[in-house]
N, C-alpha and C positions, 0 to 999 in steps of 0.2 A: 481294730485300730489301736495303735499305744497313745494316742491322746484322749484326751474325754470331750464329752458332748460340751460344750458352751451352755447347753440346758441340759442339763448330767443328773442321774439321780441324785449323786452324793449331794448333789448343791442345789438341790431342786427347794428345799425350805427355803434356802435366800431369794430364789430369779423368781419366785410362786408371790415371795412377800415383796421383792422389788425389781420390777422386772427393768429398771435401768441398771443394776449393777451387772447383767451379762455384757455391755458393751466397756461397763469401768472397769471390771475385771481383764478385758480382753486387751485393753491399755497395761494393766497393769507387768511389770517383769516377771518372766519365768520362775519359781522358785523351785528349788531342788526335794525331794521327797523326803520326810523326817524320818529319824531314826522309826518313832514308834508307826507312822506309814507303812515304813518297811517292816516292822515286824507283823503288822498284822493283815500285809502283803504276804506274809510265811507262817501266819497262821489259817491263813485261806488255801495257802498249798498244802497243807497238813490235812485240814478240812476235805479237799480232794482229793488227796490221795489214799484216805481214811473210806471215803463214800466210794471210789472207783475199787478198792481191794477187800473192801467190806473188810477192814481191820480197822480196831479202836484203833484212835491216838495213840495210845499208851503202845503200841506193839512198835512206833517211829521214835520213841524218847533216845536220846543219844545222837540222832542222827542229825543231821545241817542241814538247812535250804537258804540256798542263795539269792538275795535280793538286792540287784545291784550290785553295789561292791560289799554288802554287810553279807558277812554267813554269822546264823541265827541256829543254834544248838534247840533242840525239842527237847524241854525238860519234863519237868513231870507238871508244872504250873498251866503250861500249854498244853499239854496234854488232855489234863483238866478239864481246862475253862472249851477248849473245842471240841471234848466229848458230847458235852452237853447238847450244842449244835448236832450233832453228828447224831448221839442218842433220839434224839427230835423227827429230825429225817427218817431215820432206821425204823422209827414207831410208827410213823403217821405211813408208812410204805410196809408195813407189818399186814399181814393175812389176818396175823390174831388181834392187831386194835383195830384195823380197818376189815372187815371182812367184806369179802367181794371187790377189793381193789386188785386190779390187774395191771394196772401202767404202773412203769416203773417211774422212780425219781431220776430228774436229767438235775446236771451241774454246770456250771459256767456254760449259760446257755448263750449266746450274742443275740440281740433284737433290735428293731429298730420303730418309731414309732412313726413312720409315712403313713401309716392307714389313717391316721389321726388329721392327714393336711397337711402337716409340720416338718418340713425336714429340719435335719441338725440334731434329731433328737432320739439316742441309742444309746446302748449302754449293752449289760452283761449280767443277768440274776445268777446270785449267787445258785440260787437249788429250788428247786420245785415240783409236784409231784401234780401230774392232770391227772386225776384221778375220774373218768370219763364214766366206769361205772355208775359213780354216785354225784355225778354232773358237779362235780366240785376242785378247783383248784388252790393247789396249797402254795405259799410262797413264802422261801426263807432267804434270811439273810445274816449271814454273821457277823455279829460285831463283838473286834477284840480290842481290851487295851483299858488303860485305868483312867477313863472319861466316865462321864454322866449314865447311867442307865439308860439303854434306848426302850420305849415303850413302841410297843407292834403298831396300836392301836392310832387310827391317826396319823401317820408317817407318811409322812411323801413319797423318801423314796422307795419306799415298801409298794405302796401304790402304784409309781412308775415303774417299777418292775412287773408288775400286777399288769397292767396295761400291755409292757412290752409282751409278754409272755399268751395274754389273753388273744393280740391281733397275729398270733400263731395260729389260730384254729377258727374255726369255721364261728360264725357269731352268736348261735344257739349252743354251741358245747357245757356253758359251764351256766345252773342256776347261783353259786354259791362262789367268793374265792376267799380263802381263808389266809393272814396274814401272820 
């Protein structure tokens, strides 16, 4: 879907800390997507298209992605800052850091969390690797843009993805899931 959950990861810190602002929000006016939204709406397609061709960032610098009506040049900054991301994945999916891993990492995966009782409640994880060998699941998430530091640890919606991801496979699959 192009709308998001009403209980959405991105916003799951707020409805988790108060769970009446899902319905004052839903009052509230539409508001249009921010310039830095959209960039790092096109630093997420950079990001997949980097992990689907298994080429660094850095091989798209020069080029544009369109988001909305903004085209966003890949400079060398973006390049950068979503190697990192991409590096991450590329490792933790590596034979030589992970040995005996055999599942590959999926990307922009869609889920939904009905197993849970709840409906309303889906979203989209960024990337993640089932790594079934070693009963353990990996879940990333990219964040671009010149905010606050996001820390893994503790995150909501890192968890909600965690979950979406998790009511994909059978209930005993994973002892482990790593954020």
């Amino acid at each position: 879907p192009s709308t998001h959950s009403h209980f959405g990861a991105s916003s799951s810190y707020r409805w988790i800390n108060c769970p009446a602002s899902v319905a004052l929000c839903a009052k509230a006016p539409k508001q249009e997507s921010s310039f830095e939204a959209n960039e790092g709406t096109a630093a997420h397609e950079l990001a997949e298209m980097s992990l689907i061709s298994r080429k660094m960032p850095k091989h798209y610098v020069g080029q544009s992605i369109k988001v909305d009506n903004t085209i966003f040049e890949v400079d060398e900054e973006m390049a950068e800052n979503v190697s990192v991301y991409v590096m991450e994945i590329l490792k933790v999916a590596s034979v030589k850091t992970n040995p005996g891993v055999k599942d590959k990492y999926e990307i922009e995966i869609k889920f939904n969390l009905d197993w849970l009782g709840r409906d309303g409640m889906w979203g989209t994880c960024d990337a993640n690797l089932p790594d079934r060998e070693h009963r353990k699941l990996h879940v990333f998430d990219l964040k671009y843009g010149e905010h606050s530091p996001v820390v893994a640890e503790n995150n909501f919606q890192l968890m909600y993805y965690a979950l979406g991801i998790l009511g994909k496979y059978p209930q005993d699959t994973f002892d482990v899931v790593r954020l």
